[in-house]
N, C-alpha and C positions, 0 to 999 in steps of 0.2 A: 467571682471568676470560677471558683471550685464547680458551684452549681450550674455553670454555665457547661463546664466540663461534662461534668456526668449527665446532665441534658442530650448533651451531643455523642455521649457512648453509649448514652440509652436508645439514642434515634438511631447508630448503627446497630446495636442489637436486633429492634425494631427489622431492620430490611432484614438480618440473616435471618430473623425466625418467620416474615411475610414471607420471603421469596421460597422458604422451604415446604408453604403449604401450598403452592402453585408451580406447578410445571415452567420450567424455563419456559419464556417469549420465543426463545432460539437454542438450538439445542445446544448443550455443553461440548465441547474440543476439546477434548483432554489434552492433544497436543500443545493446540494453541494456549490454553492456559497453565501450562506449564511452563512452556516459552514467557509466558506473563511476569511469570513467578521468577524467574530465574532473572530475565532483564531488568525489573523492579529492585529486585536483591540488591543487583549490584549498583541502580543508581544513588544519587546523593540530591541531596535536600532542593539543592540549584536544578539540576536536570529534572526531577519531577516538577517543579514550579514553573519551569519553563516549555515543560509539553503541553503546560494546563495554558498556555497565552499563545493567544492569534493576531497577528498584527497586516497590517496592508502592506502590498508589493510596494506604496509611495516610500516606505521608511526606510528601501536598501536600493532607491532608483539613485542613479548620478544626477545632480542638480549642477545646472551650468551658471556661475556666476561673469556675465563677461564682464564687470566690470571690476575684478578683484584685481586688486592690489592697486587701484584709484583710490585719491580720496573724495569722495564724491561729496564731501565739504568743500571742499577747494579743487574741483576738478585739473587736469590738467587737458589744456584744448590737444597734445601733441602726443599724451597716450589716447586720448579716443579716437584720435583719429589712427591712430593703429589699429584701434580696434576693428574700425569701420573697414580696413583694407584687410585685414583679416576675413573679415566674413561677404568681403565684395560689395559692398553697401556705402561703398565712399563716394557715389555720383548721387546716391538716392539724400545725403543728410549735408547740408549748407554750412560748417563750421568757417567762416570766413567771416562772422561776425564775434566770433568766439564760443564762449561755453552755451547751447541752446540753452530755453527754457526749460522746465520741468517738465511739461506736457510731450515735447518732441525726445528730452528724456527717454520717456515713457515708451515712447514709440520706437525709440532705438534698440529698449532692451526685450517688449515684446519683437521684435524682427528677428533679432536674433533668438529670439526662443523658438521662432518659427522656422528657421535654420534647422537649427539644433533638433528640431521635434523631428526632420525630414530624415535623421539618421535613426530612427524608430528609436523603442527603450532602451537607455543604456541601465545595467549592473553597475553601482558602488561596492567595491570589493571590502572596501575599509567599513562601510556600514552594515553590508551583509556579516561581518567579523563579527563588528558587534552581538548583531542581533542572535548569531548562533552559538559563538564561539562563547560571548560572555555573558549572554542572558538565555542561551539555549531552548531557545525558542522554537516551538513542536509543529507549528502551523502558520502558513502564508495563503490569503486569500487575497479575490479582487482584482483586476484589469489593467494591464501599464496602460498611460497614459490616459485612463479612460475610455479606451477606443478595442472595439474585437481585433485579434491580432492572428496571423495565420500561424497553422498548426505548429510548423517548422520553429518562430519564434517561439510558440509556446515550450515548447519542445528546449528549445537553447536557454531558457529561463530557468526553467523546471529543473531541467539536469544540474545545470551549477549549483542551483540550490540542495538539490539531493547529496551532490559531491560533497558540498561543504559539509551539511547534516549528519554525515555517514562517515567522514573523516573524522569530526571531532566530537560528535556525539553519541555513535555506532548506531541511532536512530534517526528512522526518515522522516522528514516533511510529509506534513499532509496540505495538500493545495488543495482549497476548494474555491466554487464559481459559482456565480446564479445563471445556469444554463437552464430557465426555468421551460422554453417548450420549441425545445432544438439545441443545436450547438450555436445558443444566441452569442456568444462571446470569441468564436472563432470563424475567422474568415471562410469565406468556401465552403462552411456546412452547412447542413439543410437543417431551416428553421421550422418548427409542425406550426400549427395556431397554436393560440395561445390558450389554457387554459378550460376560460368559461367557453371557448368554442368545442376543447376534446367533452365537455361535458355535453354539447348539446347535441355531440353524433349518437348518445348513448351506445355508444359501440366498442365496448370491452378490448376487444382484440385491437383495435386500432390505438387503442388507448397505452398501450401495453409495447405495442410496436413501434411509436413513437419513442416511447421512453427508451426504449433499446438502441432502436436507432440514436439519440442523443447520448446515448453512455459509448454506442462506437466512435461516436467522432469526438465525443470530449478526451476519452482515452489515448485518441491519434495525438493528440497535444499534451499527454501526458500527466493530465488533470486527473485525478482519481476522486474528486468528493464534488457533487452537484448540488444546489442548496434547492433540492425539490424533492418530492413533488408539494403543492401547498395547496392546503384543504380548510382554507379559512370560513367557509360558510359565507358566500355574499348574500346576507341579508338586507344589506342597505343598499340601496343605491346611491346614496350619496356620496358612501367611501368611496376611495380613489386609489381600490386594490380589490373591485369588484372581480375584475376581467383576468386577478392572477388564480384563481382557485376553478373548481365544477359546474359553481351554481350554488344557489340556494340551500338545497337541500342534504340531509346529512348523509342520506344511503348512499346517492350520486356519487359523491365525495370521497365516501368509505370505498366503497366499487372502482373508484377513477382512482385512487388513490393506490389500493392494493397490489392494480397492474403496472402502476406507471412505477411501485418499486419492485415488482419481478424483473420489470422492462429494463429498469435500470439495476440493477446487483446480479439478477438470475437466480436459480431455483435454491442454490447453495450459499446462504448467507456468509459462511463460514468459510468459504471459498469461492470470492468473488475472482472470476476470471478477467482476463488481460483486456477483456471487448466489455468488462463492465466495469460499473464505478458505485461507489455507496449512495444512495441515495440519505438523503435530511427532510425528514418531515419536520412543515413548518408550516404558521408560527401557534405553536403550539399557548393557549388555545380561546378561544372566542374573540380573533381578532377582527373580526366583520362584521358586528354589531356595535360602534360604537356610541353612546348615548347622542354625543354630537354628529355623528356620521362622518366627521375627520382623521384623516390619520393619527396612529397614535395617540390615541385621547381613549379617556376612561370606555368602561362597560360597567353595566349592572347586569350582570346573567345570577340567574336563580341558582340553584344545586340542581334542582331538575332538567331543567336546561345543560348547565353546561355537561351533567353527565348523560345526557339521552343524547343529546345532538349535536354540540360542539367536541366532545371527548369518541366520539362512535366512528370518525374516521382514525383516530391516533390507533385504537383499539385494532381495527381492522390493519392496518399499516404494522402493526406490532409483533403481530402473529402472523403478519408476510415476511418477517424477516428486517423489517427496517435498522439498519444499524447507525443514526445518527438523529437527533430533532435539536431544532431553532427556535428559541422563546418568544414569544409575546412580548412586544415592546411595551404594552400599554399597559394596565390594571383593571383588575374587576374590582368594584366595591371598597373601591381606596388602598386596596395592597397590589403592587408592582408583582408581576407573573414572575422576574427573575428573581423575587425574594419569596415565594411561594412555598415553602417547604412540603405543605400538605400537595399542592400540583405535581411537584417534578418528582417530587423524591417520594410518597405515600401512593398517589393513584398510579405513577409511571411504573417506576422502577420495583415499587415494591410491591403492588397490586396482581399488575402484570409480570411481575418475575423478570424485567427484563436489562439486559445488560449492556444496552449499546451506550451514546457519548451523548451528552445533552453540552449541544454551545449557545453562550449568548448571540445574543442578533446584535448591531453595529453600534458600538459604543455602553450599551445598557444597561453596563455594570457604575458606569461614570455617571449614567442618567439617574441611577437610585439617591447619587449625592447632590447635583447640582440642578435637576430638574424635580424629582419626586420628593427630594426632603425627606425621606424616611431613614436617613444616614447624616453625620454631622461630616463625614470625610469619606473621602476615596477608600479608604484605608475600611474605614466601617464596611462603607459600601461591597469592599469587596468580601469580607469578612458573612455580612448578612446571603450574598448571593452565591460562596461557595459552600456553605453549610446548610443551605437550604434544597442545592441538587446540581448545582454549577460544575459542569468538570471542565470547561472551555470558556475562556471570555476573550472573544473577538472586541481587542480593546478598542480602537486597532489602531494609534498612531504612537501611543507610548509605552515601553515596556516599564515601566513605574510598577506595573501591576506582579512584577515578580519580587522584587524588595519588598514591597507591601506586604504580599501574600505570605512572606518568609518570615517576616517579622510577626504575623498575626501567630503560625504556626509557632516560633520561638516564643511567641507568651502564652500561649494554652488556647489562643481564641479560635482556635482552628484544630482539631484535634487529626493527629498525623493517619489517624484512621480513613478523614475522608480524603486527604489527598492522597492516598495510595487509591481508596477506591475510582478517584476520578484518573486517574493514573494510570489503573489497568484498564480502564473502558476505553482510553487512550491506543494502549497500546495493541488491547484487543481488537480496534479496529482498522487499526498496522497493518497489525497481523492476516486480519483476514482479508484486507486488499493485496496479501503481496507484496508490501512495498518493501519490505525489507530484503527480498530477493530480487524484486526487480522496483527499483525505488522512480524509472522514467521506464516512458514506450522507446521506441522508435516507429516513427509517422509512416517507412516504407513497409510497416508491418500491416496498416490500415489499408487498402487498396481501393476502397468500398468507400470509402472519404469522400459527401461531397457528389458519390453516383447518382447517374439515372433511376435505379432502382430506390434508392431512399429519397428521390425528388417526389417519384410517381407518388408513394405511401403516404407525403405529405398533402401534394395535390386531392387524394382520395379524404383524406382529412380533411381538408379544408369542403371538397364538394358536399363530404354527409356533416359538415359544422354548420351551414348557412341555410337561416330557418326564411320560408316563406310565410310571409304575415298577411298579406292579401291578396288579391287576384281576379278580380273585379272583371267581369265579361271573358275571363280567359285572355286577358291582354298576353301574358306570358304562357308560354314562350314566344319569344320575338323572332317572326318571321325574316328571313332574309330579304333582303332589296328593299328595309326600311332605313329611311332616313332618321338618323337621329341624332341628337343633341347631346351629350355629353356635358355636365355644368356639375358645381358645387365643388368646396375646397377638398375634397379627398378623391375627386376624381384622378391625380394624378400625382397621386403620394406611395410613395414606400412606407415610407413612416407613419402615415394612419392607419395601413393595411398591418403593420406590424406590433404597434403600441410600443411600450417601455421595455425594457432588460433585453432590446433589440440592437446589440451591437455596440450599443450604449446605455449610460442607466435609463436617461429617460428617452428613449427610442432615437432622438433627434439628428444620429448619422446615418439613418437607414436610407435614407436617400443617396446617399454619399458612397453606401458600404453594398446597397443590392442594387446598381444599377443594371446589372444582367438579367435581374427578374422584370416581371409587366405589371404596371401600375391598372387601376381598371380600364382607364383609358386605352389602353396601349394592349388589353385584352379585347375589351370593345372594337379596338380598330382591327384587329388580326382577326378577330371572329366576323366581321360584318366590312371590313373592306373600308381603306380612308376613304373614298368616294361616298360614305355614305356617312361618313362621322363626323360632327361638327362640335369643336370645343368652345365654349368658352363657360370660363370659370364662375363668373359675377361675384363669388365669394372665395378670397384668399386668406390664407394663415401670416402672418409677418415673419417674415424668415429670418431668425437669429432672434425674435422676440418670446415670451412669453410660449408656453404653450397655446394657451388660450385667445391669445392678442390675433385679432383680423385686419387685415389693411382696409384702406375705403374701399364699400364695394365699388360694385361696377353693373349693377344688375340690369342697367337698363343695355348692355351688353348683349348679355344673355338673351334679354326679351327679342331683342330683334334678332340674335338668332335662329330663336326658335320658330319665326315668321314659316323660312322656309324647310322643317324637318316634319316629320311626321310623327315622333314621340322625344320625351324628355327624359332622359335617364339624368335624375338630380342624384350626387352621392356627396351627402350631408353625414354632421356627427361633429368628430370629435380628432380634433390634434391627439399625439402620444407624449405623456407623461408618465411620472412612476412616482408612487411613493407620496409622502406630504406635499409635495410642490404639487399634485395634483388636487389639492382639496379647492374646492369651490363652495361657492355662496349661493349660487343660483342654478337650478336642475332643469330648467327649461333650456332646450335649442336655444342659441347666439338668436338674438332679432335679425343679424342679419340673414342669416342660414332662414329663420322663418320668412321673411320679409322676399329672399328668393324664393319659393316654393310660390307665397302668395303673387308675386306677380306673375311670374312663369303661367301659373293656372289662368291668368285672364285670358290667355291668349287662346285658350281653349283645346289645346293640345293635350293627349294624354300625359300622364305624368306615373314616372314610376319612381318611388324612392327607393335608394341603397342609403340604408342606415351602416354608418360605419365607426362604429362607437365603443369605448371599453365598460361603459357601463349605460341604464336606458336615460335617453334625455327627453323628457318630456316636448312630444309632438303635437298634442290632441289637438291643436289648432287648425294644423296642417294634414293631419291624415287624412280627413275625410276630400280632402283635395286631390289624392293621389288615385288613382285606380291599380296600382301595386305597391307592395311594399316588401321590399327583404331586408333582412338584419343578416349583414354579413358578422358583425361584433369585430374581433381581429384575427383575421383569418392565414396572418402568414406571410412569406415572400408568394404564395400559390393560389392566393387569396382570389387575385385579378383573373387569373386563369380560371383558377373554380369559377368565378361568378359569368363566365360569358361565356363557357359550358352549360351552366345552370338556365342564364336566363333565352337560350339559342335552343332549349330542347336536347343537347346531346346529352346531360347529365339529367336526374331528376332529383329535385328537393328532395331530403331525407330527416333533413336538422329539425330539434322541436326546440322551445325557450326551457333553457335551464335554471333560469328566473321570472318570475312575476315582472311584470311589464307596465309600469303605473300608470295612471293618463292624469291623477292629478295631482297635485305638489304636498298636501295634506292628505294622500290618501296611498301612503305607503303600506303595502300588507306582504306578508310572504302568504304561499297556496294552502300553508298548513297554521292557518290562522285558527284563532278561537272561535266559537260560534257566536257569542256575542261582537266581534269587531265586524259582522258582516251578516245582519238580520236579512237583507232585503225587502224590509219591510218595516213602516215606521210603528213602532212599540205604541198600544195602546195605553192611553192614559193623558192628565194635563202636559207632559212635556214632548208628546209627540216625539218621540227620542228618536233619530234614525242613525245607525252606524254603519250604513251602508256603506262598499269601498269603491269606488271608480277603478277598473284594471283596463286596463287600453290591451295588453295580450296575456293568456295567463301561462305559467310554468305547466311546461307537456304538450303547448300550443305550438301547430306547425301544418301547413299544407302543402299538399301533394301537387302535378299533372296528373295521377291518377285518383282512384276515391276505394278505400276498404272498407270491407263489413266485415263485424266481427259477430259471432252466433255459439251458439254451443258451450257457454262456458260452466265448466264442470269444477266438482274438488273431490281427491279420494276418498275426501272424512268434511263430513260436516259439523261433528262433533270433535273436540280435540282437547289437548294437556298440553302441558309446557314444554315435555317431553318426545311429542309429535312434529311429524313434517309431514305438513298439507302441500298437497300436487294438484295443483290446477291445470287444466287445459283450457285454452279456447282456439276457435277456430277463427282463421282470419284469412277473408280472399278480397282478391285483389279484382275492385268490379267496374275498372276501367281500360283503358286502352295503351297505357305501356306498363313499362317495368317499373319497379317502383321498393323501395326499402322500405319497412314501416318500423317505430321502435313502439315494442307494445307495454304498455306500464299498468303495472297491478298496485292499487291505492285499496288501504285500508279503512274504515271508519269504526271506532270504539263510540257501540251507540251509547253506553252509558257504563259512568267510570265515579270511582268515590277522588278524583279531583279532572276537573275539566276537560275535556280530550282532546285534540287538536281536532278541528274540521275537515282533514284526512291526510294518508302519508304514504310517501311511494314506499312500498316495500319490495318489489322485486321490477325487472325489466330483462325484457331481449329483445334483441333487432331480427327482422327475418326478409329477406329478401324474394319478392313475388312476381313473378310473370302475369301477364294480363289472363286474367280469367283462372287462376292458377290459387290453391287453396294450401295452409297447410296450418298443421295443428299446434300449437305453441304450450311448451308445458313451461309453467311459472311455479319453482318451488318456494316455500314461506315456513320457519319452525315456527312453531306455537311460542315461542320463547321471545320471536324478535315482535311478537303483540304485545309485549310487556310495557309498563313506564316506571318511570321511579317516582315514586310516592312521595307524599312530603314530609317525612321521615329519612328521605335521602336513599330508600331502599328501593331494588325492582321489586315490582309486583305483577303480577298476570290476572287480573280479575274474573271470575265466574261468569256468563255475559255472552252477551253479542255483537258480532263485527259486522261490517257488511264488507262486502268486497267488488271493487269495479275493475274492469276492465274496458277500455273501451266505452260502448254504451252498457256492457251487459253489466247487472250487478246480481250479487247472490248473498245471502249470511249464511258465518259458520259461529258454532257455540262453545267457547271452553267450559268443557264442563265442572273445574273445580280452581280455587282460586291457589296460588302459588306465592308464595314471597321466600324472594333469596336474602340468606343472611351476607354473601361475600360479598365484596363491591362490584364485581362485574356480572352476569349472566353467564 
């Protein structure tokens, strides 16, 4: 035990002498950490144990028992039936035979819960006691009843909670939400897309403005802590948490990442205003490459890896200010991320200098003992994961974890060093929300809640999110006075236009919760007139089943629909799910959804696909069947309106793939593959070896109505140091006939490298908007430093060498002239 001790005074030493050769992450507040100091002081052992635990809004809701003080062993037939005139439900239930079965049981006491639901959340005053009064509990997350609730409720939640916190604790609650791309969790506010769609506008400012927009209306509810932005790296397709991050790629990420925490805190970390809220970067880190491709299930990421390209968004997020991150639920290499000492507390905190609050993600600290086995108890479990870099564990249904944690502390196994440190990062970011001066909003402070003008922002999202994939004779734009056909299960969904953390976890009320918005149907009809739209479905979802569950089709429906229209708008894809419930076995489109496309096409009729999916389903059966194709991805409540903008000519395509787009089931690659995983050419020799990859659309892939050239591309230095910032120009005009946005990507190539080099990597982007026949010069800057890799030694390196550089068609090489290696861990 002794040794165990002094381990863990050695590991504090360790941060105070890392973080003193690195510039704070965020700048120091003498105020505020003086206030730190001074609140700490005078807490006691219970009260800091109890800022460190997060528990869910279910553990202080009123639970309605109707059937209390029955003995429901021996019912009595003449209290239920009180019961049943109590709640008006004495014509609906037969007790004239005496006590029903079980089953109708059953159904007496969901009714009445169904009652009871209609008077929205109720507060337990006696449990909320509990939880503050005697386990003083620092933080409440998570959604009453499941369901987005209007601001006003949040609002009457929040406060009573603060009241209580602040009477008996002199400290506020922090509530946090997964308001991951809008104010998904509150009624009435505007939702952005999701995600991998802000990743595909490439467009910084909107990226940014979003997230602002979502930190005003989460604030109107009184919410102060968002669990975003998330920058997991969709590497897989297969996971089923593609569509909540950028895209693939790690600059994307680091880029979309940066602004969506300006968008949400603002320029002053240290003083987040009343209109922002803290952002949490999450889930901190390589949770998108799982070996299975299933949620939550291991990784094997290399050290090169995870620190070049899974670690390069937290980096960039770090030094924007970010004051909160959410762990990896899953493991690399057989060690669980929340027990990672060398992760959270060596590369985070101590690396980067930085002092914000690292919380577990849901349950995780419980998962190291009864799922990961690297704990014999709870108790261990919690022991390994707060001395490793934990200052928050979202248990979240028992407070067990503050006994626990008190008792580890009272035998030495927990050294009171690191609970004061997890303690102030606590309270430090209190302090810098405000909350203790103003611990709730008031909703008529918001006006802007909910407006036209943050609808439009979103709609402008949503038009430059949706990439065009084909466009075969110029089918699109579709001409007015055509007839058309309207078919497939997402023609006429909220909830696939939306995906998951949409009002619910796994999107499944959006239907229920945006009926005010246009499904694409119902944009389709508004844009082209019902005279001219004809639905039918052929493929449906099972409603109240399965995400993935389809009813029988119907396609022979369809078919004779299509008899009399003049084109097919099929909108195929994908129900909304969230999370593990979304994992699946098979990546191909539903046969039904295939099996519609292929009949539809006998009939001869054009056919245009609306893919509308959270991550890609393999089509390649069906594409060459289509003479268009767009990939909406999840565009939104604004989705349906973007897209019959888009496909009518008033808007023009802008969106590129922020992913690799597969075509075959064993031929999964990202754009910045090796060169070996994709010869195009079979290797000489007896095994004819070919590792060629099949990609059906690649990452940066995306067309226009109009067509650019790009000419002219320059650099100030073609020779360069680690030290340098190379400024590229090119020229790019716009050499069609309308307006038109282009996003211009600059890819590097390291032609040769003392370890493997990727086959190329975005390194910079801008979007530039161009009038027909209209030219302008685009400068793309690059330091010499971000050419680097890290070695396999685990160190960066910048190698002596040549790069090539593309833009566009054009490419050019520049030469570092002298090789570099950094001793720190970061660049």
């Amino acid at each position: 035990m002794k040794k165990f001790i002094l381990t863990c005074m050695a590991a504090g030493t360790v941060l105070s002498a890392a973080a003193q050769t690195v510039a704070p992450a965020i700048p120091r507040d003498e105020k505020i950490e003086q206030r730190v100091e001074e609140i700490l002081k005078g807490m006691t052992l219970d009260e800091k144990i109890g800022q460190m635990c997060e528990l869910t809004i279910d553990v202080i809701q009123k639970r309605i028992n109707p059937f209390e003080g029955i003995d429901m062993k021996n019912p009595d037939v003449k209290a239920l039936e009180k019961v049943l005139k109590k709640y008006g439900i004495e014509k609906e239930f037969d007790l004239s035979g005496g006590i029903p079965s079980q089953d109708v049981m059953i159904q007496i006491y969901m009714r009445i819960q169904g009652i009871e639901s209609q008077k929205g959340w109720q507060m337990d005053e006696a449990k909320l006691d509990s939880v503050v009064s005697k386990y003083k509990v620092g933080s409440i997350l998570n959604v009453p009843n499941s369901i987005a609730q209007t601001p006003e409720k949040w609002q009457e939640i929040i406060k009573r909670i603060q009241e209580k916190s602040m009477e008996v604790i002199g400290i506020p609650d922090i509530y946090g939400v997964d308001q991951i791309h809008g104010t998904t969790y509150t009624l009435g506010g505007t939702l952005f897309p999701q995600g991998v769609n802000m990743g595909a506008t490439f467009n910084r400012e909107l990226t940014r403005t979003g997230a602002a927009i979502s930190a005003y209306e989460t604030r109107a509810g009184s919410i102060p802590w968002t669990y975003a932005p998330v920058v997991d790296l969709g590497r897989d397709p297969r996971w089923p948490r593609m569509w909540e991050n950028y895209g693939e790629d790690a600059y994307l990420n680091a880029e979309m990442g940066r602004e969506a925490v300006l968008g949400f805190q603002g320029e002053d970390p240290n003083h987040v205003g009343s209109y922002n809220v803290a952002a949490c970067m999450k889930h901190y880190m390589g949770y998108g490459v799982p070996v299975s491709g299933k949620d939550r299930t291991p990784s094997s990421i290399t050290e090169q890896d995870m620190r070049e390209k899974h670690f390069a968004p937290y980096v960039e997020m770090v030094k924007a200010g970010a004051l909160s991150l959410m762990v990896n639920s899953a493991m690399n290499n057989g060690l669980p991320f929340h027990a990672n000492r060398e992760l959270l507390t060596g590369w985070l905190k101590e690396d980067l200098n930085w002092d914000g609050m690292i919380v577990t993600d849901w349950a995780d600290i419980v998962n190291l003992y009864n799922r990961d086995h690297i704990a014999g108890s709870k108790k261990e479990a919690i022991k390994l994961a707060i001395n490793a870099g934990i200052d928050m564990s979202m248990d979240p249904y028992n407070w067990d974890f503050c006994p626990l944690l008190k008792e580890l502390v009272e035998e030495g196994e927990v050294p009171m060093s690191r609970i004061d440190d997890a303690v102030r990062r606590i309270l430090r970011l209190k302090l810098r929300l405000g909350l203790f001066e103003k611990p709730y909003n008031d909703f008529k402070d918001y006006p802007k809640f909910g407006s036209k003008e943050f609808a439009d922002k979103a709609l402008q999202a949503a038009i430059e999110s949706i990439v065009l994939l084909k466009n075969t004779d110029n089918i699109l734009p579709l001409a007015s006075g055509k007839k058309i056909l309207v078919t497939g299960p997402n023609a006429n969904s909220m909830r696939s236009l939306n995906g998951g953390w949409s009002y619910s976890w796994q999107g499944d009320k959006a239907d229920e919760c945006a009926q005010q918005y246009n499904t694409i149907l119902e944009s389709l009809t508004a844009k082209y007139g019902a005279g001219n739209i004809v639905y039918e479905a052929g493929v449906t979802y099972k409603k109240g089943g399965l995400w993935w569950e389809e009813n029988a089709p119907e396609i022979e429906k369809a078919v004779a629909a299509a008899q009399n229209v003049d084109v097919i708008v099929a909108c195929i894809g994908e129900n909304s799910y969230c999370e593990t419930p979304g994992n699946l076995t098979n990546l191909f489109l539903s046969e039904n959804q295939q099996n519609l496309v292929k009949e539809l096409a006998k009939t001869g009729k054009p056919i245009i696909l609306v893919l509308n999916e959270g991550r890609p389903r393999i089509l390649a059966d069906i594409e060459p069947l289509a003479k268009a194709v767009i990939h909406t991805m999840l565009p939104g409540n604004y989705g349906g309106d973007a897209l019959a903008q888009l496909m009518s000519g008033e808007a023009n395509f802008s969106g590129k793939m922020p992913y690799t787009y597969p075509k075959e089931i064993n031929s999964l690659v990202t754009y910045d593959y090796k060169p070996c995983e994709h010869i195009g050419k079979p290797m000489e020799g007896a095994y004819n070896y070919d590792a060629q990859v099949a990609v059906q659309w690649a990452f940066g892939y995306g067309l226009s109505y109009t067509s650019y050239q790009y000419s002219n591309l320059k650099a100030d230095k073609t020779n360069f140091t680690a030290d340098d910032v190379l400024t590229f120009t090119v020229d790019v005009t716009n050499t069609g006939k309308v307006a038109g946005k282009e996003s211009v990507l600059l890819f590097s190539s390291d032609l040769v490298a003392s370890l493997t080099p990727d086959n190329r990597r975005l390194r910079a982007f801008e979007k530039v908007e161009l009038q027909p026949g209209e030219t302008k010069t685009v400068t793309l800057k690059l330091k010499g430093s971000d050419l680097a890799f890290v070695d396999y030694d685990g160190k960066w390196i910048l190698e002596k060498g040549d790069f090539r550089i593309q833009v566009g068609d054009q490419t050019m090489n520049v030469s570092c002239a002298t090789t570099k290696k950094w001793n720190t861990p970061n660049k």
